[in-house]
N, C-alpha and C positions, 0 to 999 in steps of 0.2 A: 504494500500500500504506500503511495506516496503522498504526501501530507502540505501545505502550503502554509506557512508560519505566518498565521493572519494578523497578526500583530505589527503585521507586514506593513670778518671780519667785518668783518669782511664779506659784501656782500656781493654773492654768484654770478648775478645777473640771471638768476633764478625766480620767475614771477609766476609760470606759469602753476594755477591755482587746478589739482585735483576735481572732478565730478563729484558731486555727492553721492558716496557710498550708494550700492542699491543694498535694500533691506536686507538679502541676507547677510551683506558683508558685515554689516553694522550689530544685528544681532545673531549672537554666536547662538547656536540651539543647541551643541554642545554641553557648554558649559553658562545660565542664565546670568549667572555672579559678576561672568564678565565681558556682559552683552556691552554695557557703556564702555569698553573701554575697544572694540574691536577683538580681532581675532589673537593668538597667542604667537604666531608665526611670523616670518620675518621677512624681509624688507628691499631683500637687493633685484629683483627683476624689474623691476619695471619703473617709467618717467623716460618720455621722451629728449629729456634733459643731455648737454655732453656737456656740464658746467663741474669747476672744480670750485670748493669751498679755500677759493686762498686768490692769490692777484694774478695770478696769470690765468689765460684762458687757455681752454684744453683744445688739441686737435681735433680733426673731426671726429664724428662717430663712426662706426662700422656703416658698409652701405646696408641700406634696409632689405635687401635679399639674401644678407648674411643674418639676419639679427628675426630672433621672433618677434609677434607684434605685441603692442601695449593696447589691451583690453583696456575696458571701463572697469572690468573686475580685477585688472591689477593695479589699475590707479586709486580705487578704493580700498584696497589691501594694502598699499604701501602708506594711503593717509592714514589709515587706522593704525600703522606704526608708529603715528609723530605722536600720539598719545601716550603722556612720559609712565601713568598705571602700567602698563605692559612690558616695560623695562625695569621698573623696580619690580614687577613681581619676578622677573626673570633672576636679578642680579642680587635679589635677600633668598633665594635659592640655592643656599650654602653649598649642598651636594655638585650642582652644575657648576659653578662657579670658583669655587675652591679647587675642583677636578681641572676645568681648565687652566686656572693658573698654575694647578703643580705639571700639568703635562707640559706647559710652556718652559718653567722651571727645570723641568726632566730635563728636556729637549733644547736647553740652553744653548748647547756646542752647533745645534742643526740653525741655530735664531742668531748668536751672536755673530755682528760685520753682517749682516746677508740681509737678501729683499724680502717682506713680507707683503703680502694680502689678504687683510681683514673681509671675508667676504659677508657683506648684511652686518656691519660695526656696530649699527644700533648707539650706545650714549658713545663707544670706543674706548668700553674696557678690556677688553679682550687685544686692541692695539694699546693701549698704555703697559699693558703686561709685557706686550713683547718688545717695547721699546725700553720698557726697564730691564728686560732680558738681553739686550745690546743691540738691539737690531740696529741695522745701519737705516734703513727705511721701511715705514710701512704705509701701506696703500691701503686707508681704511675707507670702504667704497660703502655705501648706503642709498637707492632711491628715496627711501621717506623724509624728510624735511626735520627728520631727528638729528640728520648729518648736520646742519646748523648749529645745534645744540653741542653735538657732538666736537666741532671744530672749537667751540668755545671751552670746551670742558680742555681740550689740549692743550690750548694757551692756555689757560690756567696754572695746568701742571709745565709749561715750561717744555713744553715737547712737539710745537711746529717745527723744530729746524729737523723733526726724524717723521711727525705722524703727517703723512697729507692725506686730507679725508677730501672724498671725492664722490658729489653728489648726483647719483646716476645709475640706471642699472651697469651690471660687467656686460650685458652688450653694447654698452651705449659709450664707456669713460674708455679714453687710451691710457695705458701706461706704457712707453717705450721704453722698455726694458725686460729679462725675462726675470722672473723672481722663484727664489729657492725654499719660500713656503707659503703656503695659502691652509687660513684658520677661519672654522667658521662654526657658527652653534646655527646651526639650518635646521637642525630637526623637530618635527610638528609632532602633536597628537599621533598616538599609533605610528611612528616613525615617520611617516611617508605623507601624513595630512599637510597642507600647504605649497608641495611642491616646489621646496627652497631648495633641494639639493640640486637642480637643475642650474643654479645659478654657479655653484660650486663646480659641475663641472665645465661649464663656459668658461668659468677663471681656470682652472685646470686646463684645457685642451687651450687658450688663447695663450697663455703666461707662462705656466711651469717647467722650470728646466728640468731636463732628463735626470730622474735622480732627486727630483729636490723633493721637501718633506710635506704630506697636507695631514690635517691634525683637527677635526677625528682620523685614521687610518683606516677604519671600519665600521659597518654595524651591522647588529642583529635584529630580524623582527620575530619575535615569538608569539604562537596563538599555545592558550592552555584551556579546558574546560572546568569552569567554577558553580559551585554552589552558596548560594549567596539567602537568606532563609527570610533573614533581616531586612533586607530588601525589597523583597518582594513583597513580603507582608507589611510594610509601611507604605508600599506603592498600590498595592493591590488590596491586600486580606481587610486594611483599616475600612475601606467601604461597606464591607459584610453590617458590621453594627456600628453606629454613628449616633454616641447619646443616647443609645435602647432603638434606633431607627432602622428600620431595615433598608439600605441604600445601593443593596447588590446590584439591583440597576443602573448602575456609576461603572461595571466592572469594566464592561467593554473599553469603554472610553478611556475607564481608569488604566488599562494594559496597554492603550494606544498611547495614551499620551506620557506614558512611564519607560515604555522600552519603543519603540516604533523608531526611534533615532540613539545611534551610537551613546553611549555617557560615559563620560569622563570622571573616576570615582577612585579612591584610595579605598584598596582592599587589604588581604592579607594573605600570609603563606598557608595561613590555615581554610580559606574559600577554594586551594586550585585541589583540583582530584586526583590530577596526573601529574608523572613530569610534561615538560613544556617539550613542543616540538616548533622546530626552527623554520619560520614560513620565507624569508628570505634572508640571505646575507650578501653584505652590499661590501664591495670593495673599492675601495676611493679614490684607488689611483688604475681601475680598468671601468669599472662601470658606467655607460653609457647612457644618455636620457631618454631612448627607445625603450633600454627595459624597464625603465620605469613605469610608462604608460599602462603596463597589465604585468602583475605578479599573481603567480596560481600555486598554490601548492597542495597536495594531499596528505590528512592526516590520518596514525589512526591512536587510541589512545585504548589505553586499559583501567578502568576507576580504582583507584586507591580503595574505595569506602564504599560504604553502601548509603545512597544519599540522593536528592535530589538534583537532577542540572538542572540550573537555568539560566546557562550561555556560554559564550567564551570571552577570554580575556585575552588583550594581547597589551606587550610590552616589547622595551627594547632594551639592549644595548649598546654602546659603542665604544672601540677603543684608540688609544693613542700611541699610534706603535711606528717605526721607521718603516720606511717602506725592503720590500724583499725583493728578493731574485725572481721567484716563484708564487705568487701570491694564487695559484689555482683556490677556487673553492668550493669542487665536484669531488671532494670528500664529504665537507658536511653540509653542503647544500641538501635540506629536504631529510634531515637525518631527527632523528629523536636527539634530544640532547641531555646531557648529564646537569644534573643543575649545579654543582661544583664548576663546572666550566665557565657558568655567568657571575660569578662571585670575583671580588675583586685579588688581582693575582699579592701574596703576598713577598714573594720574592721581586726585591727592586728591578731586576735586571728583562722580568717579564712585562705585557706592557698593563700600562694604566687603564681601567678600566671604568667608565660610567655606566651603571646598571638604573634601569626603573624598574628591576622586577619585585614583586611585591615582598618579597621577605629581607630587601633592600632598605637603606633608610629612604621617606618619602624626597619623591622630588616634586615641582610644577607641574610634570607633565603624567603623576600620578598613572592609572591604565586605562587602559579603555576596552569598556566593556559593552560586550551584543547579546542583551536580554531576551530569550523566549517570551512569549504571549504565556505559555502555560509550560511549567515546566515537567523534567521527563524522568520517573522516578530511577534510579540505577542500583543494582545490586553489586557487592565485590566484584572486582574482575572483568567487568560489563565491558562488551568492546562500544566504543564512538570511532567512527572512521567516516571521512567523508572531504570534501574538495574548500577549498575558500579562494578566492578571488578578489585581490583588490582591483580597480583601475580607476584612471583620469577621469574625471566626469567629462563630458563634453560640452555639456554648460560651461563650466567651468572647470579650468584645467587643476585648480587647488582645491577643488572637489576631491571625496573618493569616494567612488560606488564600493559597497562591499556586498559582494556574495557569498552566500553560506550554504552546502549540499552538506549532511549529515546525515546518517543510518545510527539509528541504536536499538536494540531489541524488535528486530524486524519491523521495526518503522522504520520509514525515510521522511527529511522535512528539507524545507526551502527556507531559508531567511533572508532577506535582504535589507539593504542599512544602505543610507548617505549620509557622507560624513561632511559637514556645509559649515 
């Protein structure tokens, strides 16, 4: 039987002024907390801009049949950047933040005397780290109008004659010259929401000398199946009696309007049933922007417990490593993974790792989780096997559609989620 989941200074010469957001961009349905401030994701694709944040003017831009185009949806994506909320939540995110400056600090010998690029700089803490790390220059590149803010915050600390922030997507700004690293915190919701890494690797394939360092080096996307009890019954079961009222006729609506869209939610090591199984891994210095467009993997899982699902989770992580001779990764592509593997390496000499998996300390970007309508009871040992698919909305490219094929207990079900 198959089942359908019904639940189913210095000034740039920089004037030109953004479209107003269209409503989704403006309000996150993700996450409602932080509908006024925009979305969580960052900043470097798009403005027709090839203006640098200092006194000279920059050459021209790339011809426009080298360069993607600038949507309304990425001009309203990069305004919802200039909103300073979404940088301080990012930058009192101890876990992120702290990660990055010791990977910088690791990586001193690869930063000090050499070129760097900040890609999506946002306030340009991430270039102040590397210019106190020695960088000889860094190229801190930003579309959103935070790069203004940004340039000020550098003179401040006394660091225009190393940081030039440059206001513009990395299709749009020249640097002439090749540079020996490119840093960037691109990653969205469920790793791949926002569609920033694409910008990374335009800095990459336009800039980076053979051999030089980019930092993340990697990342993992993991889907796990969770039990969540608490949840559901605060979402759903609370309708059953309402002040002695019988209000079950709330339920439908109450399941629609509780899981029917992706959420954003700190869980714990004790909601996942299984280990985690690895849905994609991304290498930084081969991965291309085509395969980004559609990731598919199949799972299959065996329940720890005997217990209720009601979805799956996924998380990531990423790490900080030089880059290798060999970076193949059709070993563990699509493999089950050991959870010791995601935990941070205690030996210095392995690399640095950022985890958001749930038995991790919390970060921002928390996991994200795809709710059932109803959930499906499971006994010990219970197989879950079944298909997920992310890809690119076609609305909009910083969309993701997510699809979800599962079998458990001689059921099969359909899920489907966008993530907006």
């Amino acid at each position: 039987m198959f089942l359908k989941d019904n639940s189913t200074n210095n000034t740039n010469g920089y004037h030109h002024q953004p479209p107003p957001p269209p409503p989704e961009m403006v309000h996150n349905h993700i996450n409602r907390d932080r509908a006024r401030h925009g979305t969580r994701r960052s900043r470097v694709s798009t403005s027709n801009s090839r203006v640098r944040v200092s006194d000279t003017e920059q050459p021209q831009p790339l011809p426009q049949a080298n360069r993607s185009a600038c949507t309304d949806y990425d001009m309203a994506y990069f305004h919802s950047y200039a909103h300073l909320g979404i940088h301080q939540e990012m930058i009192k995110d101890r876990v992120r933040t702290d990660t990055y400056r010791e990977a910088i600090m690791r990586h001193q010998s690869f930063i000090a005397g050499k070129v760097v690029v900040d890609v999506g700089c946002g306030t340009g803490i991430l270039s102040i780290f590397c210019a106190q790390a020695g960088a000889k220059r860094v190229y801190a590149v930003d579309a959103s109008d935070i790069a203004l803010q940004a340039n000020e915050v550098v003179k401040a600390n006394n660091l225009s004659d190393v940081v030039i922030v440059l206001h513009g997507r990395v299709e749009d700004v020249e640097i002439n010259e090749e540079v020996d690293v490119i840093i960037s915190e691109w990653m969205g919701y469920m790793l791949l929401y926002e569609s920033m890494l694409g910008s990374v690797i335009t800095a990459r394939d336009r800039w980076l000398k053979p051999g030089g360092l980019i930092l993340p080096s990697s990342a993992s996307l993991y889907i796990a199946p969770v039990t969540h009890t608490d949840r559901y019954s605060d979402s759903v079961d609370f309708w059953r009696n309402v002040y002695g009222i019988d209000m079950s006729a709330m339920l439908s609506l109450a399941k629609q309007c509780a899981f029917e869209e992706p959420s954003v939610e700190t869980i714990t090591g004790e909601n996942i049933l299984t280990w985690p199984h690895m849905v994609k891994y991304i290498d930084s210095y081969s991965i291309t922007i085509n395969e980004l467009e559609t990731v598919t993997s199949k799972f299959k899982f065996n329940s720890m417990m005997r217990a209720p699902l009601h979805g799956f989770a996924f998380w990531f992580d990423v790490e900080f490593n030089v880059p290798t001779v060999d970076s193949s990764t059709s070993v563990i592509e699509n493999n089950q993974v050991n959870s010791n593997l995601r935990k941070k390496r205690t030996n210095p000499s392995e690399a640095l790792v950022l985890s958001t998996a749930p038995e991790d300390p919390p970060t921002h970007w928390q996991q994200t989780l795809i709710y059932f309508y109803d959930p499906i009871d499971l006994e010990q040992d219970q197989l879950i096997e079944g298909l997920v698919t992310l890809t690119q909305s076609k609305e909009n490219a910083r969309f993701m559609n997510i699809h979800l094929e599962y079998t458990s207990g001689n059921r099969s079900y359909v899920k489907e989620s966008v993530m907006r």
